[in-house]
N, C-alpha and C positions, 0 to 999 in steps of 0.2 A: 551387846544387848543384855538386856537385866531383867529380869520375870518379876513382875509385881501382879498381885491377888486381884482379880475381877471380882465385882460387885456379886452379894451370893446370888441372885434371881439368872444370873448367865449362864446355870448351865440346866438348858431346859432339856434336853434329850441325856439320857441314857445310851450307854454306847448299843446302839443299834435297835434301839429299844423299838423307834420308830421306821415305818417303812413309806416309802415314796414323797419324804417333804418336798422333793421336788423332783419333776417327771416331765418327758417328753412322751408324750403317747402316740404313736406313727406318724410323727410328725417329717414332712417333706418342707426342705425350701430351696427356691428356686430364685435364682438374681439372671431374668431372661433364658436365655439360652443354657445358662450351668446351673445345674443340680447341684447346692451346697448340700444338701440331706436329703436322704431318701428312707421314706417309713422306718426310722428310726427311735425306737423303744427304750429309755433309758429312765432311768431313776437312783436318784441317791438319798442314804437313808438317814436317819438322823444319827449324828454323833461318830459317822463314819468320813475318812478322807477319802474321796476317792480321786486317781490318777487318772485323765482323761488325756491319751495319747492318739499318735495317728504322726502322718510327713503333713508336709508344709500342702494346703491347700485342701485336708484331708475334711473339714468340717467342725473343726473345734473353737475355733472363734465364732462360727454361726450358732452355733451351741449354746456358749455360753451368753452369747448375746439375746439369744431367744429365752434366757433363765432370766437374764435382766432386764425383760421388758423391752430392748432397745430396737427390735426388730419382728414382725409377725409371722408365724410360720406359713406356706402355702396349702399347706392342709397339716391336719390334726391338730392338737391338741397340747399346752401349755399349762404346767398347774406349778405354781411355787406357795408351797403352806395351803394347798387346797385352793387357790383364788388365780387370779390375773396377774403376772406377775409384775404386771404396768402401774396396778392399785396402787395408790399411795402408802398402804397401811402394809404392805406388804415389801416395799422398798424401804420402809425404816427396820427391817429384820433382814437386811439383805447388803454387806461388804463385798467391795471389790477391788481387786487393784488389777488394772490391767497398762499393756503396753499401748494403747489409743491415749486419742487427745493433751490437751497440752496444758501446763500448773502454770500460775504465774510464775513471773522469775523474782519478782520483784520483791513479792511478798515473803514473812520470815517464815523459816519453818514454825515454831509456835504459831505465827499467825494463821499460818495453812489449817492447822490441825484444829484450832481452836473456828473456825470456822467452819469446815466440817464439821464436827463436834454439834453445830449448833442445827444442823438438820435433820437430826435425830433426838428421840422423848429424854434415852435416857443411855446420854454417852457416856464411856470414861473421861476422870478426870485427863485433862491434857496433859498434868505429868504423868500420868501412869502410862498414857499411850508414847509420850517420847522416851517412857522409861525400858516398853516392852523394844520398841525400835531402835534403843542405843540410840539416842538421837541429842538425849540429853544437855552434851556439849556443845551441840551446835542448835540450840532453841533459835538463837537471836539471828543465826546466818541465814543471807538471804538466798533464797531455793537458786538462784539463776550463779551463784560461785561454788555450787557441790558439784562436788566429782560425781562419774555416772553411779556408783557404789553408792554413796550418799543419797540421791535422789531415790534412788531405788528403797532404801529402808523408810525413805518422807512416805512412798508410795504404799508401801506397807504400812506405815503408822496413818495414814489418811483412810486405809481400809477397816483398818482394826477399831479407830476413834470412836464409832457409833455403838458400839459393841452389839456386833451383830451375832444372828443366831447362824445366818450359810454366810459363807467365805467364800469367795472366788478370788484364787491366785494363779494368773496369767503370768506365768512366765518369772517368777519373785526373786528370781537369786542370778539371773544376767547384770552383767558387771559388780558381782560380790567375790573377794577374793574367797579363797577355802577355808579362811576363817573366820569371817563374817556369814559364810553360806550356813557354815555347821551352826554359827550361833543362831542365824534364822531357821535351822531345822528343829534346833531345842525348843525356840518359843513359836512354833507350831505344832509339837507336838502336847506343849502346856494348852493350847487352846483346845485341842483335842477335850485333852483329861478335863478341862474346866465345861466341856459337854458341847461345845460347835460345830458344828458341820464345816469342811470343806472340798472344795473341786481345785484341782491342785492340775495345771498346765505345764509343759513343761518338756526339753529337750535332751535336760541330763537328766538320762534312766537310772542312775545310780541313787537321783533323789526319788525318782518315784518308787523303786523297791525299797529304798530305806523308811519313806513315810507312808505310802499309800495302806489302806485295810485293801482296797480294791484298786485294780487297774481295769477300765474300758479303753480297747482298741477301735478308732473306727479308720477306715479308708474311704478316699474316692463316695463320704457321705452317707458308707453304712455301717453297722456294727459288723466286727471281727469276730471280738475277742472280749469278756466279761469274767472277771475271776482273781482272787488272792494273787500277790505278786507269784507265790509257787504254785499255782494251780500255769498261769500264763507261762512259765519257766517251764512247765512238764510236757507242753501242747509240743516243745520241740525236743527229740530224740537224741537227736546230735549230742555228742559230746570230744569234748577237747584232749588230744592226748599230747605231750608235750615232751620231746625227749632227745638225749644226741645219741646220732646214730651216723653211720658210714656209708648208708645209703642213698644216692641224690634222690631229690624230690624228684626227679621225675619218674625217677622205679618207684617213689612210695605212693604216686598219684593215681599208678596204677591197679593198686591191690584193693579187692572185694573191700567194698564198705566204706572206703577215701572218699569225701567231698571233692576236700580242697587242702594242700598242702603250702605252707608258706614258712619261712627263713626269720628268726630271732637268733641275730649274732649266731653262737656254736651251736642251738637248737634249732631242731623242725618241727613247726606246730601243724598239728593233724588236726580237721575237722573231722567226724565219721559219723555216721549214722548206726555201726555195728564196730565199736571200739575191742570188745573182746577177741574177735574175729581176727582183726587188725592188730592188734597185740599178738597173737599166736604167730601168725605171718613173718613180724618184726622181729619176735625169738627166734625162730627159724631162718632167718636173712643174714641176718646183724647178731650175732653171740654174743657183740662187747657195747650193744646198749646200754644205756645208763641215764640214770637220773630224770625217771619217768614218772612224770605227773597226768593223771587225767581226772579232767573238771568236768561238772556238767552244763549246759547253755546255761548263760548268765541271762538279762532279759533283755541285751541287745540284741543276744544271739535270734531268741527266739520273737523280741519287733522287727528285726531284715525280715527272718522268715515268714512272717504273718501279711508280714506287707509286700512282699515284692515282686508279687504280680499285678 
């Protein structure tokens, strides 16, 4: 993928200049008997990515479908750019790429995009959108002989084509290898700097700390967790101590401040919630310890623990 210059007028927000372009205000929905959301408060700001997490079922596709109009909340309240986010005038400032519904197969990529392209005032050119999606070689290939990798950056470049102001990326780097993901992390974070908003979906937490300004956690359809990837990183205490030692796990399972203890080849990785404590213990056990590392919770550590009750 290859970064080409957006029209100047695309970068209308200031990184965070603006507050609530778009907002859930206690907004509940309800599909019969399950509660997808419940009095949930959310807003994201202009010129900010924000990472909206949770497990499978947790309310994040109702989310973002209630950003796009495509569904009505059971109570409260809806605003994308201060309006409906149904309005027409408010869907040509609004990209998405999600994992729903289905592209022709038939049709070429160029043609995909240049089609899209035309539902909006004032799109990028169609090479520049196959330029930012690495797409370029494959313009004239028809969507239904791409690999799932391939499909996937059409899916991007069909979000990007209108050149919108908010972004919503469902899920954007499944079936990219780790080098094609890093180059869609590059030119997301060029859209950043070019002034766009995005809501950024997503299962590998290693991209939401590497791009998000903010992570929102919700569960079970309410808010968790709101805050900088290291702010959600600090909410858990724990930290990792990693080291070889002669002691079996299960004498070290037992000592003040052990979560959990687990086997890496010649090492044993210690969870703790009181690591210093746990170190002193270990010197006192084990004299011929060695080769001790201790990390703090990464943001897997600390999405188990938010979630898992």
């Amino acid at each position: 993928m290859a970064s080409a210059p957006l029209p100047a007028h695309s970068a209308p927000f200031p990184r965070f200049a603006q507050s609530g372009i778009a907002q859930l205000h206690s907004v509940s929905k309800s599909y019969g008997p399950v509660h997808a959301l419940v009095d949930l408060n959310f807003a994201v700001r202009g010129g900010e990515l924000v990472a909206l997490l949770g497990p499978n079922g947790a309310g994040k596709t109702t989310a973002i479908r209630l950003f796009l109009g495509l569904v009505k909340p059971t109570r409260g309240r809806v605003s994308v750019f201060g309006g409906d986010p149904a309005d027409p005038e408010t869907h040509v400032r609004v990209g998405a790429m999600l994992q729903v519904g289905r592209v022709p197969e038939t049709l070429r990529v160029r043609e995909h995009i240049d089609l899209f392209s035309s539902y909006y005032p004032d799109p990028l050119p169609v090479d520049v959108s196959l330029q930012i999606a690495g797409l370029r070689e494959l313009a004239e290939r028809r969507f239904g002989v791409l690999s799932s990798g391939q499909k996937q950056r059409v899916l991007f470049a069909l979000a990007i084509c209108g050149n919108p102001d908010l972004l919503f990326l469902d899920e954007p780097t499944v079936g990219l290898d780790v080098e094609a993901r890093l180059l869609l992390w590059q030119e997301i974070r060029k859209l950043l700097e070019q002034g766009k908003t995005i809501v950024l979906t997503t299962h590998y937490l290693e991209e939401a700390d590497a791009l998000a300004d903010r992570i929102v956690v919700i569960h079970k359809g309410a808010l968790l967790a709101d805050g900088t990837p290291a702010e959600i990183k600090a909410r858990v205490r724990r930290k990792k101590i990693r080291c070889v030692t002669r002691l079996l796990p299960e004498i070290v399972e037992k000592l003040p401040g052990v979560i959990e203890v687990e086997r890496d080849r010649e090492a044993t990785v210690i969870d703790s919630s009181r690591p210093e404590d746990v170190l002193r213990q270990l010197f006192q056990l084990d004299l011929t310890i060695s080769e001790i590392e201790v990390t703090s919770a990464g943001l897997e550590e600390a999405f188990l623990a938010l979630t898992r009750n």
